[in-house]
C-alpha positions as CSV (number, residue, x, y, z in Angstrom):
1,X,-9.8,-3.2,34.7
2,X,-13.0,-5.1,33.9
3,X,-13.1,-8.9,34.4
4,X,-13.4,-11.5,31.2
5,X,-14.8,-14.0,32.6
6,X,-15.7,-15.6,29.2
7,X,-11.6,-16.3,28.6
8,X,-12.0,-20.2,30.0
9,X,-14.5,-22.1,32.3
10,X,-12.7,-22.1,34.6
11,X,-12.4,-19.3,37.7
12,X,-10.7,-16.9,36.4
13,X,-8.2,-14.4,38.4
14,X,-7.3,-10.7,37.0
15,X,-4.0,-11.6,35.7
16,X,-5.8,-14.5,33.5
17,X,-4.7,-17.9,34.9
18,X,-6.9,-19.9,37.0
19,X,-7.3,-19.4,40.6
20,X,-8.5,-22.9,41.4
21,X,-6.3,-25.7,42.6
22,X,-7.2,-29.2,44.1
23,X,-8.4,-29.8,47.3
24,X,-5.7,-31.2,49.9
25,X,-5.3,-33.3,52.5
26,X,-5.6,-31.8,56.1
27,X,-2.0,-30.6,57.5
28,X,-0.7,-32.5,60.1
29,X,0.8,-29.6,62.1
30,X,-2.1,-27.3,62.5
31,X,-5.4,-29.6,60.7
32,X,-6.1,-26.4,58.2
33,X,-6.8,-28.3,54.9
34,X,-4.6,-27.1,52.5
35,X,-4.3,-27.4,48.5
36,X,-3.0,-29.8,46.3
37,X,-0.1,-28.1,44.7
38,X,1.8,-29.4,41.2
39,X,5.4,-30.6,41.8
40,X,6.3,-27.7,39.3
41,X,5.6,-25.9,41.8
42,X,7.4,-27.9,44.7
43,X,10.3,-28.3,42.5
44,X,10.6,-24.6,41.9
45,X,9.7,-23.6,45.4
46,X,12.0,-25.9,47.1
47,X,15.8,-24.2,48.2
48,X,18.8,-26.0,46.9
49,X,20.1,-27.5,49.7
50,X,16.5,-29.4,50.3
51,X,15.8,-30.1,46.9
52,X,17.2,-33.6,46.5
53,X,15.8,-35.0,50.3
54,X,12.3,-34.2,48.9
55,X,12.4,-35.0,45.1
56,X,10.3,-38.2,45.9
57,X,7.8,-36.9,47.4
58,X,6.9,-33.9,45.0
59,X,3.5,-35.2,43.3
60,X,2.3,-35.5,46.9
61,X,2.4,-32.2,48.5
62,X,-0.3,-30.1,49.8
63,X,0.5,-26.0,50.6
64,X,-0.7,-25.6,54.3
65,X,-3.5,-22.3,53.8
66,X,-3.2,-21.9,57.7
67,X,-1.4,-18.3,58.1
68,X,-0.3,-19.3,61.5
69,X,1.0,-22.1,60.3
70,X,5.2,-22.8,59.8
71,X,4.5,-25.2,57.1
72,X,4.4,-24.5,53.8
73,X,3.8,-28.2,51.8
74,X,3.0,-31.2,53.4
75,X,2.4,-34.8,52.2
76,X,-1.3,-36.8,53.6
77,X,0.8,-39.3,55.8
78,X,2.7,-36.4,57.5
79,X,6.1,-37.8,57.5
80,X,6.8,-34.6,55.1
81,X,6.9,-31.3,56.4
82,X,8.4,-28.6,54.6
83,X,8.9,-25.5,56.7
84,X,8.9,-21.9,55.7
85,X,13.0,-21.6,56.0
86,X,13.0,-24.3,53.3
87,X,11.9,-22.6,50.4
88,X,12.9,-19.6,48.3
89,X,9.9,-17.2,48.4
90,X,8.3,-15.8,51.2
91,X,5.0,-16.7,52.1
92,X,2.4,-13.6,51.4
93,X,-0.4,-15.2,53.8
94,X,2.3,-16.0,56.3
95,X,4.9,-13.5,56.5
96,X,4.5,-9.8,57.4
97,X,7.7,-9.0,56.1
98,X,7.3,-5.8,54.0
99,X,9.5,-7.3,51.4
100,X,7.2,-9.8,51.1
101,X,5.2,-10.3,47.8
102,X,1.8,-10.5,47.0
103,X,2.0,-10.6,43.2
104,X,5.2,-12.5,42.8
105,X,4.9,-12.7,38.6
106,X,5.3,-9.0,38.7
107,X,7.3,-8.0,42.1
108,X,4.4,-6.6,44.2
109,X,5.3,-6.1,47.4
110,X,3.4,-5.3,50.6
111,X,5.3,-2.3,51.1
112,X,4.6,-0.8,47.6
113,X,0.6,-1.4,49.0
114,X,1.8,0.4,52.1
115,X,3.5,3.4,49.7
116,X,-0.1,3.6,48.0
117,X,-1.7,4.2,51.1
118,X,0.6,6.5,52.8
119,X,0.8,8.4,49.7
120,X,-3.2,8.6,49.7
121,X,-3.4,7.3,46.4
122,X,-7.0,7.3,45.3
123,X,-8.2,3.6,43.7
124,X,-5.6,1.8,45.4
125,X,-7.6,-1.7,44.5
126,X,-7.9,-0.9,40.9
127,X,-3.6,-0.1,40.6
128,X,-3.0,-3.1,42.4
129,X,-5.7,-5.5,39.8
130,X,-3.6,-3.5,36.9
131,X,-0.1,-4.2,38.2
132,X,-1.3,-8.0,38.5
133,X,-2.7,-7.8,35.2
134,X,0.1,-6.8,33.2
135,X,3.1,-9.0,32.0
136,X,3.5,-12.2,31.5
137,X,2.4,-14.7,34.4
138,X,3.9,-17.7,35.5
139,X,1.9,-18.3,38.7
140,X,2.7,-22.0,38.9
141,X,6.3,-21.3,39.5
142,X,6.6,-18.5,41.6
143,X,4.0,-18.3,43.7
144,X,4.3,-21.0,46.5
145,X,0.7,-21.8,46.1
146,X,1.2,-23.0,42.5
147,X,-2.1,-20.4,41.7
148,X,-3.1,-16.7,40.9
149,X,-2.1,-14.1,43.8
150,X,-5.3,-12.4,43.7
151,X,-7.3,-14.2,46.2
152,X,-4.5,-13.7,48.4
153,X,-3.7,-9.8,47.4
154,X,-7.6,-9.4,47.6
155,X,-8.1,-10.7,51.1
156,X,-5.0,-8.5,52.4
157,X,-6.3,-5.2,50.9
158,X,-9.7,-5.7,52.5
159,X,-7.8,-6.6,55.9
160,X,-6.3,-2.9,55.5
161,X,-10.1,-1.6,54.9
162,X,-9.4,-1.2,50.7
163,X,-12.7,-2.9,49.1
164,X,-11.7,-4.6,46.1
165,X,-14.9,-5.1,44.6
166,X,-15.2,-3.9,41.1
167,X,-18.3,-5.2,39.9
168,X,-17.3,-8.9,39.3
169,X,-19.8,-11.5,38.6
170,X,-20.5,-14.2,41.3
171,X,-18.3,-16.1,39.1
172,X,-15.3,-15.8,41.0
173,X,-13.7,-14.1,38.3
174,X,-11.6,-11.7,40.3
């Protein structure tokens, strides 16, 4: 897969929706600053049970980026926290559950990257960018993160030694 750039002005991510998100507010759990995320993405993270307690608070949530972190959203004054055990996905920068996705748009999960390697597939980085790729992406609902996976996806392949470099301009493109 080769990167187009050229498709908007913003950064762009492999699958073709932007990667960027607004700058947040400092969590008040752990201090990481997080990431302004949309309440689309709240309202569609959030578990049914929680839903209504924090339906006021939705145009104010950040996503924690701390991995270590049991937070997931958070509002600047700190009197919301939203814990992992409150939402529906799982967290791919803070769960190591092998049923836990890193593309969520098109179900890819860290144990079908684990399959790839213990099946010594060759160009394990490249499958990966074309599994993201393909389909119809609807990153604003169903990652928590209300962005692109590949950031994410591309910073846990290179923890397992995979480079994912494929000639991308410093752009940010992929």
């Amino acid at each position: 897969m080769s990167c187009d750039c050229s498709r908007s002005s913003n950064s762009q991510s492999g699958c073709g929706c932007s990667s960027s998100a607004g700058a947040g507010a400092p969590c008040p759990a752990c201090g990481t600053y997080g990431r302004k995320v949309s309440a689309l993405t709240a309202k569609s993270q959030l578990k049914k049970e929680v839903a209504s307690f924090y339906e006021a608070h939705l145009e104010e949530l950040n996503f924690c980026t701390n991995p270590v972190c049991s937070y997931v959203y958070y509002d600047e004054s700190g009197s919301v926290l939203i814990h992992q055990d409150e939402i529906k996905s799982k967290v791919t920068i803070k769960n190591n559950d092998l049923s836990t996705p890193l593309c969520y748009c098109q179900k890819l999960l860290k144990k079908d990257f684990y399959a790839m390697v213990d099946a010594g597939e060759e160009n394990i980085a490249s499958k990966l960018k074309e599994i993201i790729a393909s389909g119809k992406s609807f990153c604003e609902k169903s990652n928590p993160k209300g962005v692109c996976c590949t950031e994410d996806v591309k910073a846990f392949v290179e923890s397992h030694g995979i480079a994912w470099d494929d000639g991308c301009t410093s752009q940010g493109c992929c």
